[in-house]
C-alpha positions, 0 to 999 in steps of 0.5 A, spaced: 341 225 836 344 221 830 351 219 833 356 220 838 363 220 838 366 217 845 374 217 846 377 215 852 384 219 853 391 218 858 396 222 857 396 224 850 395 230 849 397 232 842 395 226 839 387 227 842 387 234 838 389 232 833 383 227 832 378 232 834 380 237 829 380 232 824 372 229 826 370 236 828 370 238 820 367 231 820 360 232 823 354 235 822 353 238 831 345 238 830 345 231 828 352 228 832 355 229 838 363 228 841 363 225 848 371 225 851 373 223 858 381 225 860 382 218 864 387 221 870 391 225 865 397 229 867 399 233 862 394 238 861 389 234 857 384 238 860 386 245 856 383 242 850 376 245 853 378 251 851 379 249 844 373 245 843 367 247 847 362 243 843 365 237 846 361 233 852 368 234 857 369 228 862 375 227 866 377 222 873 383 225 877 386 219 878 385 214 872 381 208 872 383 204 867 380 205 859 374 199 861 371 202 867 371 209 864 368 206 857 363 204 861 362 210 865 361 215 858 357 210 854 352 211 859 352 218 857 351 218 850 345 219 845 346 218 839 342 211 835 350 209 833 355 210 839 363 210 834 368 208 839 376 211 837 382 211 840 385 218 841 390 217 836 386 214 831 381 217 826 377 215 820 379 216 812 373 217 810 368 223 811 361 220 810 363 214 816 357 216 819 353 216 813 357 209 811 355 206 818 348 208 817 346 205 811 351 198 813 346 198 819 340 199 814 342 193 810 344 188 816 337 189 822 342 182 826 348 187 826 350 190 833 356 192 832 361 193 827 369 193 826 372 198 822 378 196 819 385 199 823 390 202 818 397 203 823 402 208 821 404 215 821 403 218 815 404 226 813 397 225 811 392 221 809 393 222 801 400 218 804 398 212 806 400 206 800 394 203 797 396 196 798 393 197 805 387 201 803 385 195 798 377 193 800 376 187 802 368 183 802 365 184 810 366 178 814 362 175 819 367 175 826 366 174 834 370 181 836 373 188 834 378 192 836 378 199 841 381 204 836 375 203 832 368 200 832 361 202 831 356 200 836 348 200 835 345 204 842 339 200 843 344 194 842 348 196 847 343 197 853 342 190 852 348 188 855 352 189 861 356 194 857 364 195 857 365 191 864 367 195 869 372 189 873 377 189 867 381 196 867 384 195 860 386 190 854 380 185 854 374 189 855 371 189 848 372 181 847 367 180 853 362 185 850 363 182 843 360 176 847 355 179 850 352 181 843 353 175 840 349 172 845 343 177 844 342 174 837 346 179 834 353 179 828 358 183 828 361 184 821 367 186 820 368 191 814 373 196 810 368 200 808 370 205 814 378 205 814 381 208 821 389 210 821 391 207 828 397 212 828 401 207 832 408 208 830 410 201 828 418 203 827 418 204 835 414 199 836 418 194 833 424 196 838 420 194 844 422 188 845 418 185 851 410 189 851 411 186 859 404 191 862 401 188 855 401 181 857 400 181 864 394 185 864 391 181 858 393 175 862 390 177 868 384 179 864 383 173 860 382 170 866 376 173 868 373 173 861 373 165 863 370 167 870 365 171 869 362 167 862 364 161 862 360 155 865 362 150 870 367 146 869 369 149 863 372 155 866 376 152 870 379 147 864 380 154 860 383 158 865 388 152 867 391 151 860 391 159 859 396 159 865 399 153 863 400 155 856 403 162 858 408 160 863 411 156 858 411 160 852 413 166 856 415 167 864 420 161 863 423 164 857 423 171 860 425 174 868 420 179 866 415 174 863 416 171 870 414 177 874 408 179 870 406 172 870 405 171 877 403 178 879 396 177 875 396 170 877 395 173 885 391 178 882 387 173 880 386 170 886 386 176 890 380 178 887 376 173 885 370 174 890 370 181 887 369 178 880 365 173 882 360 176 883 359 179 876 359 171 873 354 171 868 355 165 863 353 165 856 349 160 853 352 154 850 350 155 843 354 163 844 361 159 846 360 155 840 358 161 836 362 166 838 368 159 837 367 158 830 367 165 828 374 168 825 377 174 829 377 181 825 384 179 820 386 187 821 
């Protein structure tokens, strides 16, 4: 199997069938794969096995987060190149598998790639402004964003793959890390192009993303737990609470609520994540620190 196709669905059920209609005409079945997992869905995501019964189906009742159901899936697969897609997102060129394969063939150090995200929702593809197709030269960073990436399976094996102690938000930074301490890059390319179908104008009216910043908050201090090395970890999650409580939770009652509901979080489960500590050598953190986020 050349390559699987994994999508973690919640609850968006139209905006799912939409992006397997799309990769359907895409992929060759002989040669590809579609894994999806329904994470708690309530809104009869499930009725979309019927119309695609080529697809590797998985579901939980109750939902268990986009990490830990990543990790569960991507065990799974068979493919030699695992592609990660948010549910409402696609990629813009046909051959991205094609695309993908050869970036590999030419960069044997890559283990992952970070496909450029386009947002908006657009009448269809031919739509979207050519100013925000403009192809840029691949670049070296030290992570990827969930709504579109390429992963080498072998590459992943390695790892302790997507962590099962974040739920969402935070958990492809810390497989980035992982990656980048076996010795390989991540490139980030616009080779391959994913339109995000986000939609910005309601985006833009939400003033306070409260869940969002609680749950990285939260999430973030793990990331320091669990790969960080003593003391540093400790230095690290203090200014991250320091400089979260000053930024936002004084500013915003809301901010403030989320801010102490991760801190107890934290403590709460300290022993539970504790115990997945597996810090980086020093020259990873210096790496992984000198290398430029993804410019999405």
């Amino acid at each position: 199997m050349e390559a699987s196709i994994l999508i973690v669905s919640k609850n968006r059920k139209e905006e799912l069938f939409k992006t397997l209609r799309i990769l359907e005409n895409y992929i060759d079945n002989n040669k590809h794969e579609i894994r999806v997992f329904l994470d708690g869905c309530t809104d009869n995501s499930k009725l979309l096995q019927k119309d695609f019964e080529f697809i590797h189906w998985f579901s939980s009742k109750e939902s268990i987060g986009a990490s830990k159901a990543r990790n569960i899936l991507y065990k799974t697969a068979r493919g030699k190149l695992l592609f990660g897609f948010d549910d409402d997102a696609h990629p813009l060129q046909a051959d991205f598998i094609q695309i993908s394969e050869e970036l590999f063939r030419n960069n044997p150090t890559t283990g992952i790639l970070a496909l450029k995200e386009i947002k908006g929702v657009f009448e269809g593809d031919e739509h979207i402004p050519q100013k925000q197709l403009i192809s840029r030269p691949d670049l070296l960073v030290n992570d990827f964003i969930g709504c579109g990436f390429v992963v080498r399976k072998n590459v992943y094996e390695e790892t302790e793959g997507f962590p099962a102690w974040i739920d969402i938000y935070g958990e492809e930074v810390c497989l980035a890390l992982e990656v980048i301490n076996k010795g390989y890059n991540i490139i980030f390319t616009h080779k391959v192009q994913v339109n995000h179908r986000v939609d910005l104008e309601k985006r833009k009216l939400i003033r306070a993303n409260y869940f969002r910043f609680g749950k990285q908050l939260k999430n973030t201090a793990y990331f320091y737990m669990v790969y960080y090395p003593f003391p540093l970890l400790l230095k690290k999650i203090a200014r991250l609470y320091f400089l979260n409580f000053k930024k936002y939770a004084l500013k915003d009652k809301r901010y403030f609520k989320e801010f102490w509901k991760a801190f107890f979080i934290n403590i709460f489960n300290f022993g539970k994540v504790w115990v997945e500590r597996k810090p980086v050598k020093g020259e990873t953190l210096a790496t992984f620190n000198k290398l430029s986020k993804p410019q999405y």
